[in-house]
N, C-alpha and C positions, 0 to 999 in steps of 0.2 A: 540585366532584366530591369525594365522601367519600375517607379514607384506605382504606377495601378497596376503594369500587369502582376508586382508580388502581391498585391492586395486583393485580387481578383483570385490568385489563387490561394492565399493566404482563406477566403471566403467559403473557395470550396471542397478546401481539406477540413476546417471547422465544421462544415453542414453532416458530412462522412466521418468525424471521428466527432461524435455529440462533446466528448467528458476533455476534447483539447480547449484549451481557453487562450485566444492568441491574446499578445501582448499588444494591442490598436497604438498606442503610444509608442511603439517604437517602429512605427509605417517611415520614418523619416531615415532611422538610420540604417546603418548597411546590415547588422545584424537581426534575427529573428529568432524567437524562442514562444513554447507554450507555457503560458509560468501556471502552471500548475504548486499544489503546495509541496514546501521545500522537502517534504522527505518522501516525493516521487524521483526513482531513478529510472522508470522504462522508456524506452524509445522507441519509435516509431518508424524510423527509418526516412522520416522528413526532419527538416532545420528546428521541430517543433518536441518538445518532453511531455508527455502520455500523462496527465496528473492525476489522481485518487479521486473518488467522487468527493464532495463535498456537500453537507448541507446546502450551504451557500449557495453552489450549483446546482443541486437538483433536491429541491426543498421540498417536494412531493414525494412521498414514500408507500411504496402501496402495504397494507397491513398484515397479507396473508402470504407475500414471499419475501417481503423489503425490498424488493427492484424498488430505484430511487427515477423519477423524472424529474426534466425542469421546468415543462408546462403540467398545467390538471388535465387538457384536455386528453394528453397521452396516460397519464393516470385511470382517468376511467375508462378511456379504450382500453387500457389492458387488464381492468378490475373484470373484465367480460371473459376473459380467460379460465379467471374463477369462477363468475358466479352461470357460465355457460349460456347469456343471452345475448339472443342475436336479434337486433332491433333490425334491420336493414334486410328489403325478402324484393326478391324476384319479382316481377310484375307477370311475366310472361308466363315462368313454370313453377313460382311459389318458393324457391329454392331460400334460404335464410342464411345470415352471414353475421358473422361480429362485426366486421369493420365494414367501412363503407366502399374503401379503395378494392375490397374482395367483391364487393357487388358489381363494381365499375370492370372488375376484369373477368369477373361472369358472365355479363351482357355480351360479352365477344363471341361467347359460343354462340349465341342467340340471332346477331347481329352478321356473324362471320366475317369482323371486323380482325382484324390482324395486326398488332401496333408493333410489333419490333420485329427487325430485319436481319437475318444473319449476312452478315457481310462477306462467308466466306462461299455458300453454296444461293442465297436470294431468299431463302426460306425466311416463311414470315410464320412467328410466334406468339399465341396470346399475350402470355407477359414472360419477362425477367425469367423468369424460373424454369419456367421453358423453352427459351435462348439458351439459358445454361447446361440444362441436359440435353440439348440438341447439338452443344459445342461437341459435348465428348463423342459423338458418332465422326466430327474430325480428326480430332486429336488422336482418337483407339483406347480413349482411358478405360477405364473399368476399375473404377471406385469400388463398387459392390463383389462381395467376394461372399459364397455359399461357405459356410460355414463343415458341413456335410461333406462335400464332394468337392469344394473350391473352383467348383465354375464362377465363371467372371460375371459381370453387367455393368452396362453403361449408367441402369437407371435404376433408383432404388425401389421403385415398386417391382420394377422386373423381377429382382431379387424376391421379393414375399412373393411375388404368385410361384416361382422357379419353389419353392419353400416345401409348395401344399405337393411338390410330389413326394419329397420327404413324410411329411407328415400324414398325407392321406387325406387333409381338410376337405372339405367340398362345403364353402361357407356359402354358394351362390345355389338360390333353389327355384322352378320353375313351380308360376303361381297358377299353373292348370292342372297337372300330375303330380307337383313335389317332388319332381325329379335334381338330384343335386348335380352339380358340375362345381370341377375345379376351376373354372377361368368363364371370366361373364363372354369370353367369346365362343365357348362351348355351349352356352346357353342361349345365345343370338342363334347359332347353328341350331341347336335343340328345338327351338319354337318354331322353326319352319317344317317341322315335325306337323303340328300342330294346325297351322294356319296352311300348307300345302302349296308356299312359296316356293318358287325355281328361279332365283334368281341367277343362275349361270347357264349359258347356251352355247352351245357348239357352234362358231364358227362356219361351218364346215355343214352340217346338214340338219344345223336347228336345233337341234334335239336339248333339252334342258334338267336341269338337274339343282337339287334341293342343298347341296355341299361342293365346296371348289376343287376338292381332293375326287368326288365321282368325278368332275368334269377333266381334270388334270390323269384318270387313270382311261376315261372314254374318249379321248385325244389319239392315245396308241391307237384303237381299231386305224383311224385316218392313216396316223405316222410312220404305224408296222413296228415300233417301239417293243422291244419284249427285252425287258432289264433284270426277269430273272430265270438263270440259268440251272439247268441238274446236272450237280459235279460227277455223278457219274459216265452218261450218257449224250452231255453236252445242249439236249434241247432247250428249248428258248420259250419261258412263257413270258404273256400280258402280266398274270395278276401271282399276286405271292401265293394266293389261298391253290391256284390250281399249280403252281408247282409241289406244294405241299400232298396235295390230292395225288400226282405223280410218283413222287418217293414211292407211293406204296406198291409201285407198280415193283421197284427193286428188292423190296421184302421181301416177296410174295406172298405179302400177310391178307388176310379176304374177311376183314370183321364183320360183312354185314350178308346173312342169310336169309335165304326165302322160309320161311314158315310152313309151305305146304309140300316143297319136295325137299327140301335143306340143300341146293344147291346154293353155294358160295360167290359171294361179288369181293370186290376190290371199293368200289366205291356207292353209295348211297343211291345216287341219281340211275346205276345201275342194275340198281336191285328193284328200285321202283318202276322202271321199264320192263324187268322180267315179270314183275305180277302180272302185267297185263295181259301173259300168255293164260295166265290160271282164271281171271276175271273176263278176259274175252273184252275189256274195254279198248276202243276206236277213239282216242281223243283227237284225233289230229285229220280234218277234214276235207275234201278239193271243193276250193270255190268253183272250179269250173261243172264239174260231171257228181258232185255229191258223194264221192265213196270216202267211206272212214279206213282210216289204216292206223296201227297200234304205236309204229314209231314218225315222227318228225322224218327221217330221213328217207322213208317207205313214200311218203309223202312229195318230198322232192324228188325221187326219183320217177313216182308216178306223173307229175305236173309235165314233164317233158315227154311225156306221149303224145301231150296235150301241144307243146312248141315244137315240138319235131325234133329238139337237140336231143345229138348225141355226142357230150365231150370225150367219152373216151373210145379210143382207136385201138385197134391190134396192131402191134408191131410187125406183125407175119404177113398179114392180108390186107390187111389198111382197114377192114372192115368196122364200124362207128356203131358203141350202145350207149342207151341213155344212161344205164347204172354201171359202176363196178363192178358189182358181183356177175353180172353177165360175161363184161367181159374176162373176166377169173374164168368163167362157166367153159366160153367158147375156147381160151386157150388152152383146153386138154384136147380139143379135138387137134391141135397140132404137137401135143406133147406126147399125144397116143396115152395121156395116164389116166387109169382108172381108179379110184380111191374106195368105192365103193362094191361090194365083195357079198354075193347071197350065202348065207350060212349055209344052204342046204342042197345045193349044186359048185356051186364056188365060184357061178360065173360073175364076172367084174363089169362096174361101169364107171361112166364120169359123172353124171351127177346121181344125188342121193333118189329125185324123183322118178329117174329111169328105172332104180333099185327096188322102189315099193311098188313099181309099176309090176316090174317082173314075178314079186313076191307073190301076186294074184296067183299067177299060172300053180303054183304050190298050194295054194290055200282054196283055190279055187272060189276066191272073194267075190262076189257081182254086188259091186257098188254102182254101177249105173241102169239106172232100170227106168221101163217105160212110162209113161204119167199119163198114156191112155189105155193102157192094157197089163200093165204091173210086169211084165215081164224082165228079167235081171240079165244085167250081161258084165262080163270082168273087164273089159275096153269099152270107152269111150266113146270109140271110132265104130264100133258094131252097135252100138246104141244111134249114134245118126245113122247109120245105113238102114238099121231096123225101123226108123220114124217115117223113111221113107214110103213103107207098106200103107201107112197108114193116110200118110199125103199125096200119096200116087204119085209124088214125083216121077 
């Protein structure tokens, strides 16, 4: 090695170990030493001896921890330690700093300037410090270690927020309700509570949504995605909450009752749909022809009166209805089964409304009556023929 290259690095092992003091006078000969005072024995792992601070060498002494410097101006930079003032403030957003080189690498948020380069992935780093903990995401280090439960982290703040679920903390508070959150990114989410942001949209058919976790669960409808499964029974839901709602179906547990006849439901949304037999309320409308109907699904099946579909088919005749339960209706005409049974003759049918039909003949009911002449009849079909008299058809 040349005499300036060792002196060039001789220069910049001195700059990085402040308390080395190289020996300049012996730049000529083959040897190299940091002559520190003689009763320094640690080493550095360079040609140079690690010396004890010295007056001599750092004749500024601050008074309230004795760290010793060798300039003042480092003295009263770090006299601010203590007395916690920060001369040096943000222009932009007011932000205040002890040192000046901390203002210099705050302006980067500001600026979105980027001054160090990771050499191994191109990622660029405010500063130093943040190179550093950006290394360990190569490396796999994980410095930080929970105390509690001994999960790892790359980064030390990681660790204290991973903390507050130990603890319970919730030190981050929103300044419209007061509401706390453990992590200011539960609070970024929070405020859009608030403010009625959606910033996440589906791909797929627009649709937007106030959290990334709605948009990541409103993805299945598209994907057909159903990741949770009932170990009994094998079925596959979207969401966790409606396999839960499911379980109860294996119970056969019914927590939730009607109030006016005490029959029992399985689920909540089910019981709220039976009131509406006692209440007579029609929430569910056709934009086409105006009729209310009590359930959503009464609904869709009436709309296809409207379109003419009929998805479901008989397997026996090929015959096509708009609803389900029709075709359940019509396939006892070929099962010959009648389920429904007069108490007071014993004759049987297939559906229940052929059954109450019949009931008349017993009771001798006249539910349909004339609305020009008051006259009562137990059918229907003798009430048109009777209006006849009256229209001279």
């Amino acid at each position: 090695m040349s005499t300036r290259a060792v002196a060039e690095w001789l220069n910049v092992h001195y700059r990085t170990k402040r308390r080395h003091v190289p020996d300049r006078a012996s730049l000529g000969c083959s040897g190299w030493a940091c002559q520190g005072p003689a009763s320094s024995s640690r080493q550095c792992g360079s040609p140079w001896t690690i010396g004890s601070t010295s007056c001599e060498e750092d004749p500024f002494s601050c008074g309230n921890c004795g760290k010793r410097f060798r300039r003042k101006p480092d003295l009263v930079s770090h006299m601010r330690v203590h007395t916690g003032e920060k001369p040096f403030s943000c222009g932009t957003c007011g932000k205040c700093f002890a040192h000046k080189k901390s203002l210099t690498v705050h302006m980067r948020v500001h600026t979105g300037e980027k001054g160090i380069t990771c050499s191994t992935c191109g990622r660029n780093c405010l500063n130093k410090s943040h190179l550093v903990d950006h290394m360990r995401t190569h490396a796999g280090e994980k410095a930080f270690s929970c105390g509690t439960c001994g999960k790892g982290f790359t980064h030390k703040k990681s660790l204290t927020a991973h903390m507050r679920f130990h603890t319970g903390e919730k030190t981050i508070s929103c300044g419209i309700c007061g509401k706390n959150c453990l992590f200011k990114s539960q609070l970024v989410d929070h405020m859009r509570s608030h403010t009625g942001e959606k910033p996440f949209s589906c791909g797929t058919c627009g649709k937007s949504f106030t959290y990334k976790k709605s948009l990541n669960i409103h993805m299945r409808i598209h994907t057909g995605e159903k990741p949770f499964s009932c170990e009994i029974c094998g079925k596959r839901f979207t969401h966790k909450k409606s396999l839960t709602a499911h379980m109860i179906i294996h119970t056969d547990e019914k927590p939730f009752s009607c109030g006016t006849c005490g029959k029992r439901f399985t689920h909540k949304k089910t019981l709220s749909a039976h009131m509406r037999f006692h209440t007579g309320e029609k929430t569910f409308s056709c934009g086409t022809c105006g009729r209310n109907w009590l359930y959503k699904s009464h609904l869709v099946t009436h709309m296809r009166t409207h379109t003419g579909e009929k998805p479901f088919s008989c397997a026996t005749c090929g015959k096509c209805f708009a609803g389900k339960h029709l075709l359940h209706f019509h396939m006892k005409t070929h099962t010959g089964e009648n389920s429904f049974s007069c108490g007071t003759c014993g004759k049987c049918f297939p559906f229940r409304s052929f059954l109450l039909h019949h009931m008349k003949s017993h009771t001798r009911e006249k539910s349909f009556s004339c609305g020009i002449c008051g006259k009562s009849f137990t059918k229907k079909y003798l009430l048109t023929s009777h209006i006849r008299i009256h229209t001279c058809e």
